[in-house]
Backbone as a printed PyTorch tensor [residue, N CA C, xyz], in Angstrom:
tensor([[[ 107.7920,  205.6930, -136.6640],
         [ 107.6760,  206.3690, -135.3840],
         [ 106.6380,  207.4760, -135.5100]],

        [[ 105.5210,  207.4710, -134.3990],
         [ 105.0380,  208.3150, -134.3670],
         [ 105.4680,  210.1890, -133.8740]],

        [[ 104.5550,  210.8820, -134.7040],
         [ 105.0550,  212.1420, -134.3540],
         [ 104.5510,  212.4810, -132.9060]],

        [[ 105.0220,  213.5750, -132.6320],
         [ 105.0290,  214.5210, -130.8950],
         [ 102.7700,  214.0470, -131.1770]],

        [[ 102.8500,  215.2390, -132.2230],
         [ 101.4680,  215.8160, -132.3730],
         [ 100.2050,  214.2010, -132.5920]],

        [[ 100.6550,  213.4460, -133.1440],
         [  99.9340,  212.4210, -133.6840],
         [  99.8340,  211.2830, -132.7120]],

        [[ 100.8350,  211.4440, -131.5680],
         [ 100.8260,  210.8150, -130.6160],
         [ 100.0440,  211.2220, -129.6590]],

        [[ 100.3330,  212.7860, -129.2090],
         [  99.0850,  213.2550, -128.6720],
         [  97.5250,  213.2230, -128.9300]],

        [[  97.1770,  213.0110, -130.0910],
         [  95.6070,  212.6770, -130.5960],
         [  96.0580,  211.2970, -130.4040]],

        [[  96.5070,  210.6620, -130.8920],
         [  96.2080,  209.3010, -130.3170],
         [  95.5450,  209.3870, -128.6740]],

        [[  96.5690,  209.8270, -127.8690],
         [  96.3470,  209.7230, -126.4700],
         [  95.1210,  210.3320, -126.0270]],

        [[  94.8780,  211.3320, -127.0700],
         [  93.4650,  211.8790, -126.3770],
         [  92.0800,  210.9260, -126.4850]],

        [[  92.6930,  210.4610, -128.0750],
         [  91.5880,  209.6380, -128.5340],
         [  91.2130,  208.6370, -128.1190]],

        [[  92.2870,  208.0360, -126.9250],
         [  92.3280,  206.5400, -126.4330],
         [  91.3850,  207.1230, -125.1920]],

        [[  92.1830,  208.2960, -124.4760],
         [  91.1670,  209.0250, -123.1340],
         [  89.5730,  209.1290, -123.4740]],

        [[  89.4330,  209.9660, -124.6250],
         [  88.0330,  210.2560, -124.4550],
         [  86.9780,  208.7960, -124.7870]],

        [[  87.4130,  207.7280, -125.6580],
         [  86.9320,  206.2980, -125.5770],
         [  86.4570,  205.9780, -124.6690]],

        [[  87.6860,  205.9860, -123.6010],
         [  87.5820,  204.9280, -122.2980],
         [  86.4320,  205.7210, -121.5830]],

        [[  86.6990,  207.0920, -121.3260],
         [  85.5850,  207.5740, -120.5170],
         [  84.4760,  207.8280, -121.0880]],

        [[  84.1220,  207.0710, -122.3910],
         [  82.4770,  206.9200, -123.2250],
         [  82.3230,  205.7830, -122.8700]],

        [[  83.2280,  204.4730, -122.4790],
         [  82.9160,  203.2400, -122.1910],
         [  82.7350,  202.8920, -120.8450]],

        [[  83.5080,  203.5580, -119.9120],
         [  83.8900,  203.5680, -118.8350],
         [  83.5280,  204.8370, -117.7150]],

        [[  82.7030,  205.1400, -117.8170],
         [  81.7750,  206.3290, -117.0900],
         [  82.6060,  206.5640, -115.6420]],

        [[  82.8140,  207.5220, -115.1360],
         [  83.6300,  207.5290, -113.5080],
         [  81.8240,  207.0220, -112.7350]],

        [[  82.6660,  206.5700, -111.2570],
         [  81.8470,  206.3620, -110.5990],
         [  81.5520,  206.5090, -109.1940]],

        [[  80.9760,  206.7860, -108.1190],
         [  80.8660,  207.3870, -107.1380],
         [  81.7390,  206.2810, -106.0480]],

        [[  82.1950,  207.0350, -105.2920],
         [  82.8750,  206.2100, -104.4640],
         [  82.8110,  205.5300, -103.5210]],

        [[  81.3910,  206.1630, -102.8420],
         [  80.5340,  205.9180, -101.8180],
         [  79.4700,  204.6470, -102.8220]],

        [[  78.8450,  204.9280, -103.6660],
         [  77.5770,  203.7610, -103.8620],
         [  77.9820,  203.3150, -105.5110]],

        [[  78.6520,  203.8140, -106.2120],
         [  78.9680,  203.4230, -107.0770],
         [  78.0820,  203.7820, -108.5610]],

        [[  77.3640,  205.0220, -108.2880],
         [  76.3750,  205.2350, -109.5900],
         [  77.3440,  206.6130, -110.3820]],

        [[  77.2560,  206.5360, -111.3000],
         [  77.6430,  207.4160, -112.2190],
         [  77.7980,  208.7640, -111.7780]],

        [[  78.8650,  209.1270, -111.5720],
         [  79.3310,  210.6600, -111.1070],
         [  79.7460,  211.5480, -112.2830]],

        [[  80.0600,  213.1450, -112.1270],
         [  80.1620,  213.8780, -113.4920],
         [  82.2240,  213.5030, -113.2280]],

        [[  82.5650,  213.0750, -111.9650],
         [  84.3770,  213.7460, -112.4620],
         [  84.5520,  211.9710, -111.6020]],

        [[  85.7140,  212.0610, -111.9540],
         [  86.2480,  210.8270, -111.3240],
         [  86.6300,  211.1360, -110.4130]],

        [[  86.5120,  209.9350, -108.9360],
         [  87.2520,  210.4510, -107.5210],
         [  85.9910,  211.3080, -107.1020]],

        [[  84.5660,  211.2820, -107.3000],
         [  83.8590,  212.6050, -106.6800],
         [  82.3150,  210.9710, -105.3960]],

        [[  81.8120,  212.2180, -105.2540],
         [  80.5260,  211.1270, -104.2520],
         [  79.5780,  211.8390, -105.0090]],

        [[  78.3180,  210.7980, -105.0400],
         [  77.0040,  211.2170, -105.7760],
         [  76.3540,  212.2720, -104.7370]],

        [[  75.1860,  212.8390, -104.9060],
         [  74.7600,  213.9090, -103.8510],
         [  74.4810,  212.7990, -102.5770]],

        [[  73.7380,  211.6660, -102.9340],
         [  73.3610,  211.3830, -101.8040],
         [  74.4270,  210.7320, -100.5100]],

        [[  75.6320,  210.3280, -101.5590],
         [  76.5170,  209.8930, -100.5170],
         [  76.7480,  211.1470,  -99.9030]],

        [[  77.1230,  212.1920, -100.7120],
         [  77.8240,  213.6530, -100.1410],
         [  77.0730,  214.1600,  -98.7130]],

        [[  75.5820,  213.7980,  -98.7230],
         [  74.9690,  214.7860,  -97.7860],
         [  75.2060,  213.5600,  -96.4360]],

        [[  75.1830,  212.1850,  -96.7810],
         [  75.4110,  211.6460,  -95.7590],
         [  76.9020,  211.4550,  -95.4530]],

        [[  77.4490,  211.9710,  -95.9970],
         [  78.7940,  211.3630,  -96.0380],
         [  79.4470,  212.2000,  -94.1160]],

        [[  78.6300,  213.0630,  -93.7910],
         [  79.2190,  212.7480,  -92.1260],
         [  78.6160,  211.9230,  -91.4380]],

        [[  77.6150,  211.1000,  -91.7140],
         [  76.6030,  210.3690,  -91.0010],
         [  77.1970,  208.7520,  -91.0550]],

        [[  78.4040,  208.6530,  -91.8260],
         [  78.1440,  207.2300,  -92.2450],
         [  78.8670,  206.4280,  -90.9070]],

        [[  79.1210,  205.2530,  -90.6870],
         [  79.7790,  204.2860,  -89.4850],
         [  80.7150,  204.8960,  -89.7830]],

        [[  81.9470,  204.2810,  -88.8780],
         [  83.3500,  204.0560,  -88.7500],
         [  83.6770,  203.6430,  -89.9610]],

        [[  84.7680,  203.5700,  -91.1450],
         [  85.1640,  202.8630,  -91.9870],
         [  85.3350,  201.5400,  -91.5190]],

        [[  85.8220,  200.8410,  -92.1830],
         [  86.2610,  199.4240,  -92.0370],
         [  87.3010,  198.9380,  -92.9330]],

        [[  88.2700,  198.4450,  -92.3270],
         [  89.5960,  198.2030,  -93.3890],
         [  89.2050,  197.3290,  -94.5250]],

        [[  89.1600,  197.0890,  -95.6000],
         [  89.3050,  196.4490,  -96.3550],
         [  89.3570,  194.9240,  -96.3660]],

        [[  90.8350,  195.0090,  -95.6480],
         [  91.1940,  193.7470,  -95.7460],
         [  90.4730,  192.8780,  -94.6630]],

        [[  90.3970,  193.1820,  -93.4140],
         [  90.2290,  192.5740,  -91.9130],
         [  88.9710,  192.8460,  -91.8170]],

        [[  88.1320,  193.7200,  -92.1650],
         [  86.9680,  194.6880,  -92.0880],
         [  86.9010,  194.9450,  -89.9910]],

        [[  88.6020,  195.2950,  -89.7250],
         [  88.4360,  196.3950,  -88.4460],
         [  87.8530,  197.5050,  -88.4010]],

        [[  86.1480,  197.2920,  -87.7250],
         [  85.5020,  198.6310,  -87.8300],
         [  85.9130,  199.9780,  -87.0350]],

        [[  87.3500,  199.8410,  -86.7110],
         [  87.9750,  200.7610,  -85.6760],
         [  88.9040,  201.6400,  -86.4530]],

        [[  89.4760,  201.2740,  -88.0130],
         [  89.9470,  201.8040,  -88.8880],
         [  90.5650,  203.4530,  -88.6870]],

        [[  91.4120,  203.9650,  -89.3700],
         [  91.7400,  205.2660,  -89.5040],
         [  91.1520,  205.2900,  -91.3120]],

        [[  90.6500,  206.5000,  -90.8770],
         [  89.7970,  206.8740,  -92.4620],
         [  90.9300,  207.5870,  -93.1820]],

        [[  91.2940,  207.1630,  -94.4930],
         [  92.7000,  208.1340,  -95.3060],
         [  91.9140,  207.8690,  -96.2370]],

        [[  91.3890,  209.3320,  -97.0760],
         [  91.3540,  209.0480,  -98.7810],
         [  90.2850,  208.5190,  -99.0470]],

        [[  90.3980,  207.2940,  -99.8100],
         [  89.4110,  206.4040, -100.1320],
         [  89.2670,  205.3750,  -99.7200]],

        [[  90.0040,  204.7380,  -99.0550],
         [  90.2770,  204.0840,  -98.2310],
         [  90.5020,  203.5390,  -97.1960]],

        [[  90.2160,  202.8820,  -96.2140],
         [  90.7800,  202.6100,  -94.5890],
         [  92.1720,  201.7670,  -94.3040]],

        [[  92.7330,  202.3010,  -93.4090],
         [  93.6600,  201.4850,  -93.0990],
         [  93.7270,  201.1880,  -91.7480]],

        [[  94.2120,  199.6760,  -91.2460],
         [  94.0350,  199.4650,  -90.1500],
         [  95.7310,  198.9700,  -89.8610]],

        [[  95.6350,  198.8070,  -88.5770],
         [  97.4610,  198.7800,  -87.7290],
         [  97.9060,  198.0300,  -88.7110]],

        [[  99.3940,  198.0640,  -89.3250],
         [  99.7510,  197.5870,  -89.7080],
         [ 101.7200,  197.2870,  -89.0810]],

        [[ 101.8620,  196.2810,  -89.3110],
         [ 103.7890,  195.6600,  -88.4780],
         [ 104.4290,  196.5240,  -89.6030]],

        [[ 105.0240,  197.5330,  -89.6640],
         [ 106.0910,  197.9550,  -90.4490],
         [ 107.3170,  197.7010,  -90.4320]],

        [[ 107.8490,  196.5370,  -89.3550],
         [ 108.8020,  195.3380,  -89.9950],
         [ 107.9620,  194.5850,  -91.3190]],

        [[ 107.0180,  194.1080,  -91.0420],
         [ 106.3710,  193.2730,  -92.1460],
         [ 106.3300,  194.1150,  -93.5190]],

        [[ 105.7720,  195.5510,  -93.3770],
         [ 105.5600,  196.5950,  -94.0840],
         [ 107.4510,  196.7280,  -95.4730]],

        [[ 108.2580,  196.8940,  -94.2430],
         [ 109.8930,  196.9680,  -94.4730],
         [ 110.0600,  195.5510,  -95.4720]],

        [[ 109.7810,  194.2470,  -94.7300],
         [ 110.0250,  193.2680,  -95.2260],
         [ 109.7840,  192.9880,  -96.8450]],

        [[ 108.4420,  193.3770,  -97.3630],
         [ 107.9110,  193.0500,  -98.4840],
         [ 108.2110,  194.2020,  -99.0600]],

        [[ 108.4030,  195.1890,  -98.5920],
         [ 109.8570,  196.3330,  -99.6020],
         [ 111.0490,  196.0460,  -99.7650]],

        [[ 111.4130,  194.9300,  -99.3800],
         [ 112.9910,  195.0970,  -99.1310],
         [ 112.7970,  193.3450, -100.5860]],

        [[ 112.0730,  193.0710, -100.1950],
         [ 111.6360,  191.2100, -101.1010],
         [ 111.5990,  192.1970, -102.3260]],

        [[ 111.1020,  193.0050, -102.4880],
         [ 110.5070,  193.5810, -103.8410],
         [ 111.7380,  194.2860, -104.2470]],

        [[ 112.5790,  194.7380, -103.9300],
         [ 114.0090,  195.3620, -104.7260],
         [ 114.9440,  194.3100, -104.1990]],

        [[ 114.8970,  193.6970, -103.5900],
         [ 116.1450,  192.7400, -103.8820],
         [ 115.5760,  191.3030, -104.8380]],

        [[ 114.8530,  191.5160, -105.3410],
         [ 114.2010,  190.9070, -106.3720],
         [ 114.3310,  191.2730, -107.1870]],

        [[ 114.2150,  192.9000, -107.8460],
         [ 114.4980,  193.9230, -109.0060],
         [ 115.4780,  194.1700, -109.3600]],

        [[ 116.7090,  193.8440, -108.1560],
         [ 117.9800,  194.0580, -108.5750],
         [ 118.6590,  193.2680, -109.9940]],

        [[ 119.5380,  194.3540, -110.5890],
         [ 119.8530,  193.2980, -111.3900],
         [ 121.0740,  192.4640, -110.8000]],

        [[ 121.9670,  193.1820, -110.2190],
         [ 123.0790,  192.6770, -109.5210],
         [ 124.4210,  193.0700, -109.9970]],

        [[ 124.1310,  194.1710, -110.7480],
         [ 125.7070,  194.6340, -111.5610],
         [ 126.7890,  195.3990, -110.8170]],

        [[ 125.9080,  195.8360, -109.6350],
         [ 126.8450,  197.0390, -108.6750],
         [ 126.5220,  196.2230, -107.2360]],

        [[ 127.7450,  196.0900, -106.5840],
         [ 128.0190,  195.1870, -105.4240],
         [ 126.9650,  195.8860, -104.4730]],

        [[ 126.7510,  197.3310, -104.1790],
         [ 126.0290,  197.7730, -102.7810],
         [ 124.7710,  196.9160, -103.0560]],

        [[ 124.0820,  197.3910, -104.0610],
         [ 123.1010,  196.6420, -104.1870],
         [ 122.6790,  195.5140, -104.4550]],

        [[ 123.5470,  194.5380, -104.9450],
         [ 123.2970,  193.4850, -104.7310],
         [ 123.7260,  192.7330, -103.1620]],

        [[ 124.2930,  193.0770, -102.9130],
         [ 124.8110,  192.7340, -101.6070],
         [ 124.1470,  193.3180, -100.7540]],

        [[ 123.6430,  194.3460, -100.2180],
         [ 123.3520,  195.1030,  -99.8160],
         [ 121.8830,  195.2940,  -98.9760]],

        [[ 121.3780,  195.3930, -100.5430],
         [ 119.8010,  195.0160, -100.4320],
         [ 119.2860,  193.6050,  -99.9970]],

        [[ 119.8600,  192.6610, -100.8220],
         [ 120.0190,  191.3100,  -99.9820],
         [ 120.2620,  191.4800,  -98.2770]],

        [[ 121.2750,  191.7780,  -98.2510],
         [ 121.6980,  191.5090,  -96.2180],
         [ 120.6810,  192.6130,  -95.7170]],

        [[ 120.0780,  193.5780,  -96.1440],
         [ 118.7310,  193.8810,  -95.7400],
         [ 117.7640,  193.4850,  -95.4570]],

        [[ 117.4990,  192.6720,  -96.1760],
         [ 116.4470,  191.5890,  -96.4560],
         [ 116.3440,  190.4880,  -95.6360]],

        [[ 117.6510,  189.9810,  -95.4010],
         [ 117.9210,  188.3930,  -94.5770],
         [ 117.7740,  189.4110,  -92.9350]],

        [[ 118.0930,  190.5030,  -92.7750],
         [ 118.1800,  191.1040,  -91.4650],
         [ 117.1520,  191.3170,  -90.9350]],

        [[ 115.6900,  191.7260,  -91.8150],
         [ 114.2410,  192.2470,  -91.5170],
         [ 113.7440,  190.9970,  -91.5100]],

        [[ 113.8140,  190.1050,  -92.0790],
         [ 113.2780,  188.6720,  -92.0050],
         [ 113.5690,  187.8690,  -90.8200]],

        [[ 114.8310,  188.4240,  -90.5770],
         [ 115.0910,  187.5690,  -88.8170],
         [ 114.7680,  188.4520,  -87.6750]],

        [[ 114.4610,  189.5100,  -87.8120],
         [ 113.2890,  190.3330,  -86.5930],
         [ 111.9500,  190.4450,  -86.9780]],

        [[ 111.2390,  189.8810,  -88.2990],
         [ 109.7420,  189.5660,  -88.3230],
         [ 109.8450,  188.2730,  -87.5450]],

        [[ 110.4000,  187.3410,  -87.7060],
         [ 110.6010,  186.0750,  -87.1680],
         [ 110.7910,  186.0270,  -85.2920]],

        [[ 111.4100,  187.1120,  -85.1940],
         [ 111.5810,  187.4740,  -83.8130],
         [ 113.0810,  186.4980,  -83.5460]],

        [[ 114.0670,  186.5220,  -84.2820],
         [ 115.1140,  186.3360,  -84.0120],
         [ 116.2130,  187.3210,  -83.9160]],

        [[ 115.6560,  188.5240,  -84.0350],
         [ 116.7220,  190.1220,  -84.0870],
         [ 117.4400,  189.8900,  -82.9040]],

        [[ 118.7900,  190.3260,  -83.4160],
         [ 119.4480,  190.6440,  -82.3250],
         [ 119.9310,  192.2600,  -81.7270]],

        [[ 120.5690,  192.4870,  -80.5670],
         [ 120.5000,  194.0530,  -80.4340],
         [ 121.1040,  194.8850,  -81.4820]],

        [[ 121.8310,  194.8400,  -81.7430],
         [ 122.3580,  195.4540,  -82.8060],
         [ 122.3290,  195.3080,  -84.3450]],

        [[ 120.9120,  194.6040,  -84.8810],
         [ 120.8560,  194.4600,  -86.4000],
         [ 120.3300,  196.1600,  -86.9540]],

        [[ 119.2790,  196.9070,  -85.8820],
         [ 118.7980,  197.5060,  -86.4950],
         [ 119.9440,  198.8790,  -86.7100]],

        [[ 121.0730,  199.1900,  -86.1250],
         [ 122.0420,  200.3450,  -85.8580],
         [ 122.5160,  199.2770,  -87.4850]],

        [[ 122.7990,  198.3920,  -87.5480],
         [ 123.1200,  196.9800,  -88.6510],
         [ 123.0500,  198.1400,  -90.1100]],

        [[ 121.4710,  197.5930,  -90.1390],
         [ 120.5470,  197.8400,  -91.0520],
         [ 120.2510,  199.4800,  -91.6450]],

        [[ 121.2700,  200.2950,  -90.2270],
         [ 120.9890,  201.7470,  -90.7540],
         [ 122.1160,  202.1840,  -91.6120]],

        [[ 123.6800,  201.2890,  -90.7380],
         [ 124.8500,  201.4150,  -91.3590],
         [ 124.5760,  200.6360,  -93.1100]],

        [[ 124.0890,  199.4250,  -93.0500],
         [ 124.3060,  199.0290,  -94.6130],
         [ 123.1670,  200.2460,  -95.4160]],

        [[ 122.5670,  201.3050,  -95.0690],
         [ 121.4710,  201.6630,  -95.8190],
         [ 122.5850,  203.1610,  -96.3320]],

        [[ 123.5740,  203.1700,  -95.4440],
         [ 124.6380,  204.7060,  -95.5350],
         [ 125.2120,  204.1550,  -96.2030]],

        [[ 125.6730,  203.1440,  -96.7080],
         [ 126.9430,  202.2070,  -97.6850],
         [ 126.1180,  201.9130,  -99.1270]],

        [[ 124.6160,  202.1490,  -99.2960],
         [ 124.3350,  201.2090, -100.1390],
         [ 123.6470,  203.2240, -101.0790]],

        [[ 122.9990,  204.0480,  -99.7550],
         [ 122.8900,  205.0080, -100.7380],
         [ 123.9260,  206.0820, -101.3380]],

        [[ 123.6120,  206.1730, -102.7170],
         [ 124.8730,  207.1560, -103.4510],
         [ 125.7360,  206.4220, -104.0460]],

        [[ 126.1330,  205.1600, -103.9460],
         [ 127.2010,  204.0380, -104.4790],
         [ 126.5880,  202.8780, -105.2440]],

        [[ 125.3930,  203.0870, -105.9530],
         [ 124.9250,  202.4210, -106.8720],
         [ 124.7060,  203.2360, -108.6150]],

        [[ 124.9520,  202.0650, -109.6460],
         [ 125.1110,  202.6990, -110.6030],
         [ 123.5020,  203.0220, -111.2290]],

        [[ 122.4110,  202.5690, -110.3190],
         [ 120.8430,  203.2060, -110.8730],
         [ 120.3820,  203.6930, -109.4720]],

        [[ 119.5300,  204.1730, -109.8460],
         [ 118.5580,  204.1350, -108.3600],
         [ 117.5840,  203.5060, -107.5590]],

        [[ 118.2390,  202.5540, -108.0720],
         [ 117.4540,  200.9220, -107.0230],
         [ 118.0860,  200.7070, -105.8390]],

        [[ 119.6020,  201.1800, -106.0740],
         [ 119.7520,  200.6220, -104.7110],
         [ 119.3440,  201.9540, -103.5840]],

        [[ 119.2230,  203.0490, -104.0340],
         [ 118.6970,  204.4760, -103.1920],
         [ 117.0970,  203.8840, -102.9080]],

        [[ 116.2380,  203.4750, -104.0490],
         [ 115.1160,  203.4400, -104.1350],
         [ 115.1550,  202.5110, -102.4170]],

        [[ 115.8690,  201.5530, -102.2200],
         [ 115.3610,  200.7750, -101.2780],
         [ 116.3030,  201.1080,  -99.9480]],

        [[ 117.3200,  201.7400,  -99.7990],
         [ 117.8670,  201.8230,  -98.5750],
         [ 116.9860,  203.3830,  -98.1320]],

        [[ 116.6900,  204.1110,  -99.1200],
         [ 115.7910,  205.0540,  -98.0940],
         [ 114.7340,  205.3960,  -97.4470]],

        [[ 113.6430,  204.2010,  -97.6560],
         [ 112.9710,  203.9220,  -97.1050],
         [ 113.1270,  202.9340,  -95.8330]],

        [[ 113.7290,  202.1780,  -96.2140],
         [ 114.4180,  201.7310,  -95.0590],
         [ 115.0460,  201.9600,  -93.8030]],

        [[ 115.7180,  203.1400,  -94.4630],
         [ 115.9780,  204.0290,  -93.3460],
         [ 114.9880,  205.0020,  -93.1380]],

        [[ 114.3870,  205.4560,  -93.3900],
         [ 113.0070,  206.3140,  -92.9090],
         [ 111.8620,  205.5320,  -92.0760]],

        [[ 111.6040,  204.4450,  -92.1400],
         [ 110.9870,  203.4500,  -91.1950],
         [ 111.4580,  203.3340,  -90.2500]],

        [[ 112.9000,  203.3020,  -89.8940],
         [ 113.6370,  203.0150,  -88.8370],
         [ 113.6650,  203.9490,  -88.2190]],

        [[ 114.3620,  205.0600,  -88.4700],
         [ 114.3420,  206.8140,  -88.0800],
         [ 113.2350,  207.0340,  -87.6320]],

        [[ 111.5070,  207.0180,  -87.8950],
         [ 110.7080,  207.5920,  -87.5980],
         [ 109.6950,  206.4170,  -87.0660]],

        [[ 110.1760,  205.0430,  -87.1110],
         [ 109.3310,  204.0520,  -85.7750],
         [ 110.2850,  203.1970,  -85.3400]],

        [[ 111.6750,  203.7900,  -84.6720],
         [ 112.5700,  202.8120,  -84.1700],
         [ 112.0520,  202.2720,  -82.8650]],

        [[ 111.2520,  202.7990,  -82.0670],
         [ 110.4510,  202.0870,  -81.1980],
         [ 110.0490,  200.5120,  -81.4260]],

        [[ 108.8930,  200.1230,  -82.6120],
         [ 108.5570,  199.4150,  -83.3880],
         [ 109.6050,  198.3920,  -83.9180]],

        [[ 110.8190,  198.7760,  -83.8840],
         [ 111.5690,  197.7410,  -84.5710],
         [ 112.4470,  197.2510,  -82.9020]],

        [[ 112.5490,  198.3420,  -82.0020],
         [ 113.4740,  197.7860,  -80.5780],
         [ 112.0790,  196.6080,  -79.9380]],

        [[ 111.4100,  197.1580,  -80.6440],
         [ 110.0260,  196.3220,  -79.6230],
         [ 110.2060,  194.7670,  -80.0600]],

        [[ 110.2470,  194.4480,  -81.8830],
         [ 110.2970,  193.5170,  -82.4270],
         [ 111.5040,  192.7460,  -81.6870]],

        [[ 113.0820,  193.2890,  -81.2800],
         [ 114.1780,  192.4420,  -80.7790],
         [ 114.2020,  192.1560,  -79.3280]],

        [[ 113.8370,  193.1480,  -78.6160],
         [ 113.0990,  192.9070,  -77.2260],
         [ 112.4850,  191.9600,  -77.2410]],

        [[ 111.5200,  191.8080,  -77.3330],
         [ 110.1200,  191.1140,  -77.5090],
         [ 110.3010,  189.4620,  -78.0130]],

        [[ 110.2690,  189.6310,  -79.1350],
         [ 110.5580,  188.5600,  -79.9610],
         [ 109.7820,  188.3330,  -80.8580]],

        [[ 108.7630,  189.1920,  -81.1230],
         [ 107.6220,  189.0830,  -81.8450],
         [ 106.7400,  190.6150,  -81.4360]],

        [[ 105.9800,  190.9710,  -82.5410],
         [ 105.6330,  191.8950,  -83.4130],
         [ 104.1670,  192.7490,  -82.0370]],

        [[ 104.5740,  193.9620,  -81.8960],
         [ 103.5400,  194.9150,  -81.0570],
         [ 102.4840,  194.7460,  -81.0260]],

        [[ 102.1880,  194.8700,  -82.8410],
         [ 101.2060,  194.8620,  -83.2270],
         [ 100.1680,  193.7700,  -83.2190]],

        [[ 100.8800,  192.7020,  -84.0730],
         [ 100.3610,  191.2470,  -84.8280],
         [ 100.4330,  189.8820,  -83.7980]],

        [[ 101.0970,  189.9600,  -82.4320],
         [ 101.5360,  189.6200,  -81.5010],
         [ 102.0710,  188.1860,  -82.0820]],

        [[ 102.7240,  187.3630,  -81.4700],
         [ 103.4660,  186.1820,  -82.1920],
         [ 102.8580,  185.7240,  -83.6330]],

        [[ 103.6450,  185.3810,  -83.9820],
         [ 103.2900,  185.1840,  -85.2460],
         [ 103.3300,  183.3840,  -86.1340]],

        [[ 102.5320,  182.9720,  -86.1280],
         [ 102.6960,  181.1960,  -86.8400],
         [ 103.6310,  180.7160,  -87.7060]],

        [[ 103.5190,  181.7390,  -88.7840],
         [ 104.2220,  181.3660,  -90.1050],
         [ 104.6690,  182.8270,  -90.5100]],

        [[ 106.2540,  182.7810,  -90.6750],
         [ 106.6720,  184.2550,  -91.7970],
         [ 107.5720,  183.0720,  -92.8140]],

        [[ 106.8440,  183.5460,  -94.1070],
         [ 107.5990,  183.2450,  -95.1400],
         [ 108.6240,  183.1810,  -95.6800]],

        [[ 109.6100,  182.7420,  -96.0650],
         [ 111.5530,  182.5750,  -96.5330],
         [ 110.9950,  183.0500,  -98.0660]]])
């Protein structure tokens, strides 16, 4: 086993490598910057001049600019959905809230991406998120009912729209949602 101290030079020694091999780079054009995360001068001086961002993914030149990045509308049922796939996947299944729990979460957000919600899944979905946080023996099952409930709490609009409706504000009907 390595020591406190010998571990630390290791770690430095692995840091200062990478950034002799691996130079930071501008974020805007991509040429060699002095800090990581910085813009070269010339992006900097244009950097109020430039277009609209453009999302990434869609390249919507209508984008909201965050960071380094753009992001464009996104379904936060869909958003909910592939959080809820991702810990009831992680679960191991040793403590009932969460295995149970996180699951009937999961089957519930999947049938209002689908546009099969009914009126009362999402009041559903707030009650299993009060049963599932505090009564697990890790924090997986907290990790996923509180976000869950914070999506709901702060765009329950967005989710009455999805059971109303039958399909998504945003993304408007939808072809294919995945099982």
């Amino acid at each position: 086993m390595l020591s406190p101290a010998l571990r630390s030079a290791c770690a430095n020694a692995g840091r200062l490598l990478l950034d002799a091999v691996l130079p930071p780079l501008c974020l805007g054009c991509g040429e060699i910057v002095e800090a990581p995360g910085a813009l070269c001068a010339a992006c900097w001086q244009g950097f109020a001049f430039v277009s609209p961002p453009q999302c990434a993914c869609c390249g919507d030149p209508f984008a909201e600019h965050l960071g380094e990045g753009a992001l464009c509308a996104v379904c936060l049922v869909r958003a909910l959905r592939r959080l809820l796939e991702f810990y009831s996947h992680e679960s191991c299944g040793q403590c009932t809230p969460c295995r149970e729990g996180v699951n009937w979460l999961k089957k519930i957000i999947r049938r209002l991406e689908k546009g099969n919600g009914k009126p009362g899944d999402i009041d559903l979905m707030l009650d299993i998120c009060g049963n599932i946080k505090g009564f697990t023996l890790c924090p997986l099952g907290d990790a996923a009912a509180m976000p869950a409930e914070g999506f709901i709490n702060a765009f329950r609009a967005e989710f009455d729209e999805h059971v109303n409706t039958g399909h998504c504000p945003i993304t408007g009907p939808l072809a294919c949602v995945r099982d």
